[in-house]
PyMOL Python script that loads the backbone (N, CA, C, O; Angstrom):
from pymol import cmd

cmd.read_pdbstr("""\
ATOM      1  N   UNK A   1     -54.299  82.008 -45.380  1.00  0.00           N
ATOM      2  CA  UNK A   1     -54.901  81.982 -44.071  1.00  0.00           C
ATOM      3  C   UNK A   1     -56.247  81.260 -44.190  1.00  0.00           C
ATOM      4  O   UNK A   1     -57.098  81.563 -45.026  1.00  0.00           O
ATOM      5  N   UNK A   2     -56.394  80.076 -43.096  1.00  0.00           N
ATOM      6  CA  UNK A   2     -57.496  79.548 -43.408  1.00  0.00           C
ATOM      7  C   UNK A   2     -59.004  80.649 -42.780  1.00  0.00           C
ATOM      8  O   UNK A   2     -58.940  81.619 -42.024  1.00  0.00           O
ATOM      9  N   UNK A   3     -60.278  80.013 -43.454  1.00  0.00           N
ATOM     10  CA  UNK A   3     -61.458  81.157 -42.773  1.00  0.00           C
ATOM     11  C   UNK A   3     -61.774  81.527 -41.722  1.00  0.00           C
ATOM     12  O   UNK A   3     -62.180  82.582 -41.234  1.00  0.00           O
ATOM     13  N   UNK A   4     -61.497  80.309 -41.309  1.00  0.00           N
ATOM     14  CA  UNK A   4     -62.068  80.557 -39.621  1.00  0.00           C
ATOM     15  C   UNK A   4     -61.002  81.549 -38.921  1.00  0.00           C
ATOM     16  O   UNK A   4     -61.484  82.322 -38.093  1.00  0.00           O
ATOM     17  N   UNK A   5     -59.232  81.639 -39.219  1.00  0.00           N
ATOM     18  CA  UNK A   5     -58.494  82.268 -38.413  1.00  0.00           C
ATOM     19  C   UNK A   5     -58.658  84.023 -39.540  1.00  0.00           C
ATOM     20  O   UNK A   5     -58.116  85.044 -39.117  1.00  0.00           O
ATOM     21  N   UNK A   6     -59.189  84.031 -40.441  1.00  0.00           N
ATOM     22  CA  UNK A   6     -59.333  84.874 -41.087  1.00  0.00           C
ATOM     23  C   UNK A   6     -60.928  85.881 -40.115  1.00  0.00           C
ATOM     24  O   UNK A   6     -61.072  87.063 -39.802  1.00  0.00           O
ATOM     25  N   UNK A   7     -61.538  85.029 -39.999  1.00  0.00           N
ATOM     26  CA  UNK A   7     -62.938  85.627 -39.104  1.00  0.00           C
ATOM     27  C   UNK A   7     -62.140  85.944 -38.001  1.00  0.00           C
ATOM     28  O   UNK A   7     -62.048  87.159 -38.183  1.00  0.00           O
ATOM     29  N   UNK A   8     -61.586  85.749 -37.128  1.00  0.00           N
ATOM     30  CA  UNK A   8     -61.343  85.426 -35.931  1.00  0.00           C
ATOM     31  C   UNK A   8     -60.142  87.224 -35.751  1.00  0.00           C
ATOM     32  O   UNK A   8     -60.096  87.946 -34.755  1.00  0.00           O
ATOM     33  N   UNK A   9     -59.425  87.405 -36.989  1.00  0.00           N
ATOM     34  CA  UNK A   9     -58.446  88.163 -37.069  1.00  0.00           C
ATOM     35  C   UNK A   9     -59.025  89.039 -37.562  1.00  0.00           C
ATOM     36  O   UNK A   9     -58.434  90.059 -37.207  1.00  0.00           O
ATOM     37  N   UNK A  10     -60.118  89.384 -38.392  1.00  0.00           N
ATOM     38  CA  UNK A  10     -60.581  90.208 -38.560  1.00  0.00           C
ATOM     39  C   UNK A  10     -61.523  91.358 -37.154  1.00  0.00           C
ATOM     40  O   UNK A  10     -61.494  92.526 -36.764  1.00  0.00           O
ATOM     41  N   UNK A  11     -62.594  89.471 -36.703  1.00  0.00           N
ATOM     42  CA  UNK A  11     -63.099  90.472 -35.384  1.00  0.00           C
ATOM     43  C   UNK A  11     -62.011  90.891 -34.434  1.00  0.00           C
ATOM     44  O   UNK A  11     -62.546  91.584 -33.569  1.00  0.00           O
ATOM     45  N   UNK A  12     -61.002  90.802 -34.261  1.00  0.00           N
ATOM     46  CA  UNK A  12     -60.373  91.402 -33.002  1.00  0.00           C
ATOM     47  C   UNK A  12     -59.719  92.852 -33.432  1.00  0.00           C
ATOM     48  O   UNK A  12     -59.612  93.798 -32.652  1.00  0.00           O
ATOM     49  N   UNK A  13     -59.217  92.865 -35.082  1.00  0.00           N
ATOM     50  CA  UNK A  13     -58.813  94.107 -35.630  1.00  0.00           C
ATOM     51  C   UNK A  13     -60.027  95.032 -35.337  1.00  0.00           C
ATOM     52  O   UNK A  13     -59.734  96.181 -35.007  1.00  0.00           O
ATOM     53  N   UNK A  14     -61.653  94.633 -35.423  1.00  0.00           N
ATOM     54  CA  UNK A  14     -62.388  95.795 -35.786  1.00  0.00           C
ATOM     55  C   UNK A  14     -62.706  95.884 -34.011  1.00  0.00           C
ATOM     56  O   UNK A  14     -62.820  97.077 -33.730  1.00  0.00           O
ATOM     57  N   UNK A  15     -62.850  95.155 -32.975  1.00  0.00           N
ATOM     58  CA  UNK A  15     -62.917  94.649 -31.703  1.00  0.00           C
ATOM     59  C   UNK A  15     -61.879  96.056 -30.892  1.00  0.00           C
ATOM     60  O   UNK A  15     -62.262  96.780 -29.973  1.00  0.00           O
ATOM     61  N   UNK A  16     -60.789  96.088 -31.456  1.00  0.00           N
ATOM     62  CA  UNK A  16     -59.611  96.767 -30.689  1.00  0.00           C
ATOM     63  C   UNK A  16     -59.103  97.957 -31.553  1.00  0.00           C
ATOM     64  O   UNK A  16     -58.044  98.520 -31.279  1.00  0.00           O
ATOM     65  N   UNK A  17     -59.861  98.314 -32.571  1.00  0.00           N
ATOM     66  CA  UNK A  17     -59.244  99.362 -33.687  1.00  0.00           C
ATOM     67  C   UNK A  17     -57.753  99.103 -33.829  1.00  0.00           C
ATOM     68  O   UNK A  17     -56.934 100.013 -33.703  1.00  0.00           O
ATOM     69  N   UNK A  18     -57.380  97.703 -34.122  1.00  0.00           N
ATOM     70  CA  UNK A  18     -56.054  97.603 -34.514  1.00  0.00           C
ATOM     71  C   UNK A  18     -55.911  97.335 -36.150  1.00  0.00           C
ATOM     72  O   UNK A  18     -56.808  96.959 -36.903  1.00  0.00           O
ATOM     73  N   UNK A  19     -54.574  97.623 -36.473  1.00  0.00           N
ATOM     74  CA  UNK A  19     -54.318  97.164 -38.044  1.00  0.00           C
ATOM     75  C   UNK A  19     -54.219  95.740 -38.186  1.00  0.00           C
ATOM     76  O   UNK A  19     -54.127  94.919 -37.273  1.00  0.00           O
ATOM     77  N   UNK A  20     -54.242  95.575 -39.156  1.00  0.00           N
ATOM     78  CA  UNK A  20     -54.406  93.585 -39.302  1.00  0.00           C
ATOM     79  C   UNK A  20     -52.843  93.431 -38.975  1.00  0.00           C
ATOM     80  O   UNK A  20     -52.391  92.387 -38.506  1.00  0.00           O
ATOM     81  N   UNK A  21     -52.161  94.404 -39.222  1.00  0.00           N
ATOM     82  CA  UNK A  21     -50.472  93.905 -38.892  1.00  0.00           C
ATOM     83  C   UNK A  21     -50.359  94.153 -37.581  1.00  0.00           C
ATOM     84  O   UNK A  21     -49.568  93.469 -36.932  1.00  0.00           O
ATOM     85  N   UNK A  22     -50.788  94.726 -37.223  1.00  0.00           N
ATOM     86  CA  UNK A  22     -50.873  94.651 -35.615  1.00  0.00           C
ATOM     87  C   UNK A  22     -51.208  93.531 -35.010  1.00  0.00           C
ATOM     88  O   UNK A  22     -50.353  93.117 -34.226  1.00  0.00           O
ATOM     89  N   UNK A  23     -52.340  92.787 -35.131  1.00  0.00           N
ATOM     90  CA  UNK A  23     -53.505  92.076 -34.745  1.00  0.00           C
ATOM     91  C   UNK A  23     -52.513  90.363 -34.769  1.00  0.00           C
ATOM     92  O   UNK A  23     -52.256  89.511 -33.917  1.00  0.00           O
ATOM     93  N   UNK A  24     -52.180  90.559 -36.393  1.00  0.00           N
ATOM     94  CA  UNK A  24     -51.234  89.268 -36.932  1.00  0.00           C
ATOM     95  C   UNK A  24     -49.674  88.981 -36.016  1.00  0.00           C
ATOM     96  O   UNK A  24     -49.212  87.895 -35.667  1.00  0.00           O
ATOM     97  N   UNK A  25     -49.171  90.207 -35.821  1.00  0.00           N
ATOM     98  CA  UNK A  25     -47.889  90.159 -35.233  1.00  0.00           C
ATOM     99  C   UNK A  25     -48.131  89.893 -33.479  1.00  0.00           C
ATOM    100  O   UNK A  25     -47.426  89.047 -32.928  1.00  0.00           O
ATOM    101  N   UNK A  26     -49.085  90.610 -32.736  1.00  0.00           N
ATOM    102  CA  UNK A  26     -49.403  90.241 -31.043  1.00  0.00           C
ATOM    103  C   UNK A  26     -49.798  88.626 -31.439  1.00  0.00           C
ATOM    104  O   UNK A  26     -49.270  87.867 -30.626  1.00  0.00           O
ATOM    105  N   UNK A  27     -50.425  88.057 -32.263  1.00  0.00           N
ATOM    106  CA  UNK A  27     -51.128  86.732 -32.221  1.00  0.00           C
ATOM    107  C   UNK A  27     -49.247  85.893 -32.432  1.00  0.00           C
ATOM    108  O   UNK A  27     -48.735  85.441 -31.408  1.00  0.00           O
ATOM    109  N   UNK A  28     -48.723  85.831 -33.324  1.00  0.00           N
ATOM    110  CA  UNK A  28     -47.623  85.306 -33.835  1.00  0.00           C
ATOM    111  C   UNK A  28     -46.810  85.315 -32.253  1.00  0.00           C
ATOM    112  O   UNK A  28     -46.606  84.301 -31.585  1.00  0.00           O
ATOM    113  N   UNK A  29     -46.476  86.516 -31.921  1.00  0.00           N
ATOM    114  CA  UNK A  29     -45.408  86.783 -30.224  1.00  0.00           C
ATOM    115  C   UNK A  29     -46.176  85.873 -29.431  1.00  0.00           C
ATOM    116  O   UNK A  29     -45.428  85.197 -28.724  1.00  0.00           O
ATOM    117  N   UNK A  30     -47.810  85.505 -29.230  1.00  0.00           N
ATOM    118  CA  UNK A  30     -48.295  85.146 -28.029  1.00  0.00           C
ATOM    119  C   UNK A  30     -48.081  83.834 -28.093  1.00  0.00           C
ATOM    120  O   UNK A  30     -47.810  83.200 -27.073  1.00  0.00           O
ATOM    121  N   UNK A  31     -48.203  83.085 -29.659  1.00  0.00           N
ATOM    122  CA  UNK A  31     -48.363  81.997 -30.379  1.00  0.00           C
ATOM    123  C   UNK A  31     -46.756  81.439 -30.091  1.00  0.00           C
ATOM    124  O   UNK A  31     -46.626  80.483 -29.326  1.00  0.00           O
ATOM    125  N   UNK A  32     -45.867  81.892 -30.550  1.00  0.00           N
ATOM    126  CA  UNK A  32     -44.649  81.626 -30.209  1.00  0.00           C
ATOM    127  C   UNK A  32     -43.779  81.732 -29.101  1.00  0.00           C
ATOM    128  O   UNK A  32     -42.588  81.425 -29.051  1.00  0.00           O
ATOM    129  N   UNK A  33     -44.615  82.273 -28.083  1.00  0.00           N
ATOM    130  CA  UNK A  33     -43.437  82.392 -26.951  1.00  0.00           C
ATOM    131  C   UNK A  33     -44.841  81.180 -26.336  1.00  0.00           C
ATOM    132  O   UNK A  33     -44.405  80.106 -25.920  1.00  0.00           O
ATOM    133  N   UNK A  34     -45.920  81.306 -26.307  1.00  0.00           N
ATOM    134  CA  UNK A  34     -46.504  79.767 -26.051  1.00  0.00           C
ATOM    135  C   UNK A  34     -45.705  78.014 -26.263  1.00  0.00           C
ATOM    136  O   UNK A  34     -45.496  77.166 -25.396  1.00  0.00           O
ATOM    137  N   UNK A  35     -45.471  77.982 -27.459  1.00  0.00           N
ATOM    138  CA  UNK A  35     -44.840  77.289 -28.348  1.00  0.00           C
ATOM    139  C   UNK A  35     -43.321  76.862 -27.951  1.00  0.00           C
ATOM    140  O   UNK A  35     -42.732  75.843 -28.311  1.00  0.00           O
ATOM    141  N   UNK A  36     -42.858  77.875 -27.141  1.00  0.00           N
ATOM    142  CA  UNK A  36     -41.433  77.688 -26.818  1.00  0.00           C
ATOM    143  C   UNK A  36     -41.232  77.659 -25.498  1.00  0.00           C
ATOM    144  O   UNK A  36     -40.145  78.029 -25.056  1.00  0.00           O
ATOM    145  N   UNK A  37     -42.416  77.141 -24.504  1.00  0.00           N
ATOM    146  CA  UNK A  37     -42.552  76.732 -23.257  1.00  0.00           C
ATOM    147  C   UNK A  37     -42.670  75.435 -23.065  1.00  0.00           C
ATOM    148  O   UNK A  37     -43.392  74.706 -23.745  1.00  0.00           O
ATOM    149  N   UNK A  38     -42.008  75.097 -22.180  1.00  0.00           N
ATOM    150  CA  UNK A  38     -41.962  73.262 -22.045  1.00  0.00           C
ATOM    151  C   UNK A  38     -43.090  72.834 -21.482  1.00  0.00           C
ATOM    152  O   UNK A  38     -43.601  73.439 -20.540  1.00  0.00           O
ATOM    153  N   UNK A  39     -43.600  71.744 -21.999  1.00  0.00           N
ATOM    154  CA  UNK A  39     -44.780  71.658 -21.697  1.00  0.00           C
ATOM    155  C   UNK A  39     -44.880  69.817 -20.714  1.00  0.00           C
ATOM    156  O   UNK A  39     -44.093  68.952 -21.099  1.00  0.00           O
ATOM    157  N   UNK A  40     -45.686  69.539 -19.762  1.00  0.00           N
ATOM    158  CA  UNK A  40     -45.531  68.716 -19.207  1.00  0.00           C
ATOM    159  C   UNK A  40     -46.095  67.497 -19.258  1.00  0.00           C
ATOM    160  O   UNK A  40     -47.108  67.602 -18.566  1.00  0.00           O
ATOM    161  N   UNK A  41     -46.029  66.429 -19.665  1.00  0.00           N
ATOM    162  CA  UNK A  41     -46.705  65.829 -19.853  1.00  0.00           C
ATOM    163  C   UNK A  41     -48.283  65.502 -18.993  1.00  0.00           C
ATOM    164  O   UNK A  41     -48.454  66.105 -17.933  1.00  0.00           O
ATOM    165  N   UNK A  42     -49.032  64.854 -19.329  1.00  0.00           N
ATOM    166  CA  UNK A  42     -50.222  64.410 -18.343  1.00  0.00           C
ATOM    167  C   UNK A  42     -49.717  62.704 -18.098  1.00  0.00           C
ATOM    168  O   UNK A  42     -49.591  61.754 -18.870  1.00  0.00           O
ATOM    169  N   UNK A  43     -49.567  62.837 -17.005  1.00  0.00           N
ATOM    170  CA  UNK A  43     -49.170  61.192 -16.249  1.00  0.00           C
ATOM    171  C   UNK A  43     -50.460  60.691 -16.719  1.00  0.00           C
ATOM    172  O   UNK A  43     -51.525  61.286 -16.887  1.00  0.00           O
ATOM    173  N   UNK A  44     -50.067  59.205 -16.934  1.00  0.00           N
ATOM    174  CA  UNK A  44     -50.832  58.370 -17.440  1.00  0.00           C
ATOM    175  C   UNK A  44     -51.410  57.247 -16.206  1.00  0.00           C
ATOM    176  O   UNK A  44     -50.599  56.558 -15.588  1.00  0.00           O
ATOM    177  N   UNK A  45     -52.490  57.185 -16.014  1.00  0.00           N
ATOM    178  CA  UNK A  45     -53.167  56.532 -15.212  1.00  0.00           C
ATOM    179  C   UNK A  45     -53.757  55.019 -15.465  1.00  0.00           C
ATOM    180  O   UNK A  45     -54.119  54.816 -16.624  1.00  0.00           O
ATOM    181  N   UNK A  46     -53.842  54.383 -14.924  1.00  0.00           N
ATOM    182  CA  UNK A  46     -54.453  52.787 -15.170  1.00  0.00           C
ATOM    183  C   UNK A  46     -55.300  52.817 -14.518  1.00  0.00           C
ATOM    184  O   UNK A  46     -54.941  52.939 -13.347  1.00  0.00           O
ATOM    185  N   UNK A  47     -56.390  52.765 -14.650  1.00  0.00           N
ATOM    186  CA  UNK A  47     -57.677  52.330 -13.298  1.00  0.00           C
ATOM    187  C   UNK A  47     -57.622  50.598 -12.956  1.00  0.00           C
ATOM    188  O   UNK A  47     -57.650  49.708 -13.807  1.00  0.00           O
ATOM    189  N   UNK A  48     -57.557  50.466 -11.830  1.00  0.00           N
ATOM    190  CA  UNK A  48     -57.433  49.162 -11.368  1.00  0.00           C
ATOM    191  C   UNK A  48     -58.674  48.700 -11.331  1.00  0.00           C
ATOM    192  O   UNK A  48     -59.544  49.561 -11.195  1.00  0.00           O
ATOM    193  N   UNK A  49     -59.187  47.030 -11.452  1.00  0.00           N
ATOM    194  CA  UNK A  49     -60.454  46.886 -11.180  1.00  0.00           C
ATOM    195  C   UNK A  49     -60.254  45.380 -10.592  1.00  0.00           C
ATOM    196  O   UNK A  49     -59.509  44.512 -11.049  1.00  0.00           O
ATOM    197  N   UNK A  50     -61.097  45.299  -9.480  1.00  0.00           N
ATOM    198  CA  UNK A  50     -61.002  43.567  -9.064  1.00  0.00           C
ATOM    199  C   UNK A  50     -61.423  42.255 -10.025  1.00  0.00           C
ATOM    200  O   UNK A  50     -62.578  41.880 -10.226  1.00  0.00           O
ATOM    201  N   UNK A  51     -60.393  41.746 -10.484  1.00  0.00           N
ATOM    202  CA  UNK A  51     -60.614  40.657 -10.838  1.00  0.00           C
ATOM    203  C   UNK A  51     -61.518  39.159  -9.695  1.00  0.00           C
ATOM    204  O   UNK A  51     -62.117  38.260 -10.285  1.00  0.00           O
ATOM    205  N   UNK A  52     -61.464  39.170  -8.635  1.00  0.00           N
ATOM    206  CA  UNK A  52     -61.527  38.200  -7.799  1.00  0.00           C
ATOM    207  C   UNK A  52     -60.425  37.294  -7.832  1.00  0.00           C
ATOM    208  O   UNK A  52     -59.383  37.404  -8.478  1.00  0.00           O
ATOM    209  N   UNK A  53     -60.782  36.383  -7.054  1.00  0.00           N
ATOM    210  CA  UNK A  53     -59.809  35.234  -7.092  1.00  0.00           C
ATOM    211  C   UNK A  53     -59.265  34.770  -8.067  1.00  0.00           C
ATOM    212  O   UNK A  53     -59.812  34.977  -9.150  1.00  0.00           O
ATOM    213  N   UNK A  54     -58.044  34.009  -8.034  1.00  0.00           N
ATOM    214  CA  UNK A  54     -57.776  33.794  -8.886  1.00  0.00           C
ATOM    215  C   UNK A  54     -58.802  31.379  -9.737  1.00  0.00           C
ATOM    216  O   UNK A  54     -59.348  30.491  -9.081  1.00  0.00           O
ATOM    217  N   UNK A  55     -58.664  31.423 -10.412  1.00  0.00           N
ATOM    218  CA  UNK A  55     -59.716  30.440 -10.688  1.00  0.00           C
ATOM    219  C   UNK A  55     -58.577  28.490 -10.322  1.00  0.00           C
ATOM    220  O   UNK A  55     -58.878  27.325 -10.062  1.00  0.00           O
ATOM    221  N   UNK A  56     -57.207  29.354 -10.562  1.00  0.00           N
ATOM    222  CA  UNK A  56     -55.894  28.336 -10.038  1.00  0.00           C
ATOM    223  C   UNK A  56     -55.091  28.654  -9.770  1.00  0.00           C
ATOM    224  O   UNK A  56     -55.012  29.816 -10.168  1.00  0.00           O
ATOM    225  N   UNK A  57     -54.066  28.320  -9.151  1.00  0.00           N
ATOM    226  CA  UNK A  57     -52.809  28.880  -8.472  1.00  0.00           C
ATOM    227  C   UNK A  57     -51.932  29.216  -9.591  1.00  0.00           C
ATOM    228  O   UNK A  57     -51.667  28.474 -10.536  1.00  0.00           O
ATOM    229  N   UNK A  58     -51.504  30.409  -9.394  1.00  0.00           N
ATOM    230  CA  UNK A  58     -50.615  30.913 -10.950  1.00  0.00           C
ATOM    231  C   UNK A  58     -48.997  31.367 -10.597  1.00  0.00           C
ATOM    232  O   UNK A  58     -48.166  32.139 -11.076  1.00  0.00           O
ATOM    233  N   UNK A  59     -49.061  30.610  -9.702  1.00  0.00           N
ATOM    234  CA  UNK A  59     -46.891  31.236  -9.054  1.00  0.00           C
ATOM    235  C   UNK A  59     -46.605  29.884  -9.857  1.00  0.00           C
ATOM    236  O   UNK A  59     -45.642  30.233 -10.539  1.00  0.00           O
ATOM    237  N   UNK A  60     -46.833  28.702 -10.150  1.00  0.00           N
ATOM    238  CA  UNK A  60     -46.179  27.594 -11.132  1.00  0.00           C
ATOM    239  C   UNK A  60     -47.083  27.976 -12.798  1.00  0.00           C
ATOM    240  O   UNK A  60     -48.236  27.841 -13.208  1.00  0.00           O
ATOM    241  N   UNK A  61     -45.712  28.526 -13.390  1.00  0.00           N
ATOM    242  CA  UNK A  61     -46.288  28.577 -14.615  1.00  0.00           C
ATOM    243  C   UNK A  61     -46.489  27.229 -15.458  1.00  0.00           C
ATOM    244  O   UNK A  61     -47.494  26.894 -16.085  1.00  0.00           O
ATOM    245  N   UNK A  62     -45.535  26.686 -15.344  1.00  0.00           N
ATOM    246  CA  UNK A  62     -45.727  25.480 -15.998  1.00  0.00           C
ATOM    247  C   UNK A  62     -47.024  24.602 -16.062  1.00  0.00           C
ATOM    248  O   UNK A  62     -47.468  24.001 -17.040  1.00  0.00           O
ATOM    249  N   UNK A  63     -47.633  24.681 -14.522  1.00  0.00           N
ATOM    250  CA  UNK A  63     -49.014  24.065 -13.950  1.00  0.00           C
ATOM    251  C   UNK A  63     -50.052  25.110 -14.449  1.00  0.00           C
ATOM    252  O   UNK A  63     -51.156  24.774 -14.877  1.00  0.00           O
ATOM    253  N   UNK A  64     -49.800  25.872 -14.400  1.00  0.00           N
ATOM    254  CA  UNK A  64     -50.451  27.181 -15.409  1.00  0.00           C
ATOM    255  C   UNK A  64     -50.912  26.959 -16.853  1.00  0.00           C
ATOM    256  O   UNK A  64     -52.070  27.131 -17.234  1.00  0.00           O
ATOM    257  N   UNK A  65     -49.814  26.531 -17.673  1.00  0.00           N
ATOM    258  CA  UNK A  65     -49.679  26.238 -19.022  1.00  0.00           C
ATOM    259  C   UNK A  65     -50.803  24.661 -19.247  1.00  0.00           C
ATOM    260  O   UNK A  65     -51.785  24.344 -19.918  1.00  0.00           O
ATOM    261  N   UNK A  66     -49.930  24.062 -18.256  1.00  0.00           N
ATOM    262  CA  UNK A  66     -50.821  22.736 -18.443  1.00  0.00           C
ATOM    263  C   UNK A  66     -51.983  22.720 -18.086  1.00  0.00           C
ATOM    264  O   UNK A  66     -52.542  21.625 -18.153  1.00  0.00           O
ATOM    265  N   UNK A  67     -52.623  23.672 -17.679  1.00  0.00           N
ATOM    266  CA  UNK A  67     -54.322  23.438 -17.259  1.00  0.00           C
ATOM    267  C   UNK A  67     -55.045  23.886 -18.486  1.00  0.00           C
ATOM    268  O   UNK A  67     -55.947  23.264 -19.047  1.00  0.00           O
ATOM    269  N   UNK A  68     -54.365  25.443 -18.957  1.00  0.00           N
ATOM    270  CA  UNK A  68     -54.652  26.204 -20.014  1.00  0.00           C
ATOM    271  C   UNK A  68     -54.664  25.004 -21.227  1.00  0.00           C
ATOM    272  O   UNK A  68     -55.578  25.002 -22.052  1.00  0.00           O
ATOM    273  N   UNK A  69     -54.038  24.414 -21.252  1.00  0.00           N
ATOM    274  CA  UNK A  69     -54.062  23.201 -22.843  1.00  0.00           C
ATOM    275  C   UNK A  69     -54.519  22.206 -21.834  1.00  0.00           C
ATOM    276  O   UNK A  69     -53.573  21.451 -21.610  1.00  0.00           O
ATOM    277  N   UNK A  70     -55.519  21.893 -21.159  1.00  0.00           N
ATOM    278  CA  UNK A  70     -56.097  21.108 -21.012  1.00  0.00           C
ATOM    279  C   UNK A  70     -55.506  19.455 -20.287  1.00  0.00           C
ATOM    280  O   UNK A  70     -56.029  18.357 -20.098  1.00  0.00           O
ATOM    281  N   UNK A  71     -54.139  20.070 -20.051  1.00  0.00           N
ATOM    282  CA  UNK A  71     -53.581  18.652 -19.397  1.00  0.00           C
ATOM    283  C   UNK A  71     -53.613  18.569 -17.954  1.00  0.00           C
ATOM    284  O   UNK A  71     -53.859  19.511 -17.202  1.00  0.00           O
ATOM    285  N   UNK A  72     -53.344  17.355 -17.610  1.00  0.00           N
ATOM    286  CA  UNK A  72     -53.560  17.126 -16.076  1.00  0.00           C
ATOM    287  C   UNK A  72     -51.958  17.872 -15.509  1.00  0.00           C
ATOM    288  O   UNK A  72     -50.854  17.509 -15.913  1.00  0.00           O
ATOM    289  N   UNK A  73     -52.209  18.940 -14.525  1.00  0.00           N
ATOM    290  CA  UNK A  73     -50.987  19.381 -13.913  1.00  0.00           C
ATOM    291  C   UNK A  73     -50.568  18.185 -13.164  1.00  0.00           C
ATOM    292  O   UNK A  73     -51.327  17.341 -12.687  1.00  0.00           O
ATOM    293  N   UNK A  74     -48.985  18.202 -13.098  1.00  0.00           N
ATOM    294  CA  UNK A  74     -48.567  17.158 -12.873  1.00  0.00           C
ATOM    295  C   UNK A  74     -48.587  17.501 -10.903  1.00  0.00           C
ATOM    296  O   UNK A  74     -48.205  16.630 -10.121  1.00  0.00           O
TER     297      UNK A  74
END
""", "prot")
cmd.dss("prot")
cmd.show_as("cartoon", "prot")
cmd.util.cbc("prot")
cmd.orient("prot")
């Protein structure tokens, strides 16, 4: 048992005048029927932010490509 759950199990035994097998076995039931509840995810969010305009028309990719490498769109 690591220290910290060793502190933690100790104050609630002397906390509640329970036996450490007491104390160990309610933690284990609460721990495990926790554990065996479906749990839901958290939806994942995107924050949107304004770009502005756009700097060239981007529905022709091709004219897209060719500005990006520097060529004259045809």
């Amino acid at each position: 048992m690591d220290p910290d759950v060793a502190r933690d199990v100790e104050r609630l035994r002397r906390q509640h005048g329970l036996s450490l097998k007491q104390v160990i076995n309610e933690a284990l039931r609460l721990g495990l029927e926790r554990l065996d509840e479906p749990t839901r995810p958290t939806p994942f969010r995107t924050r949107t932010v304004s770009l502005g305009a756009p700097l060239l028309p981007l529905d022709n990719v091709a004219d897209a490509l060719a500005h990006a490498e520097g060529e004259d769109a045809p």
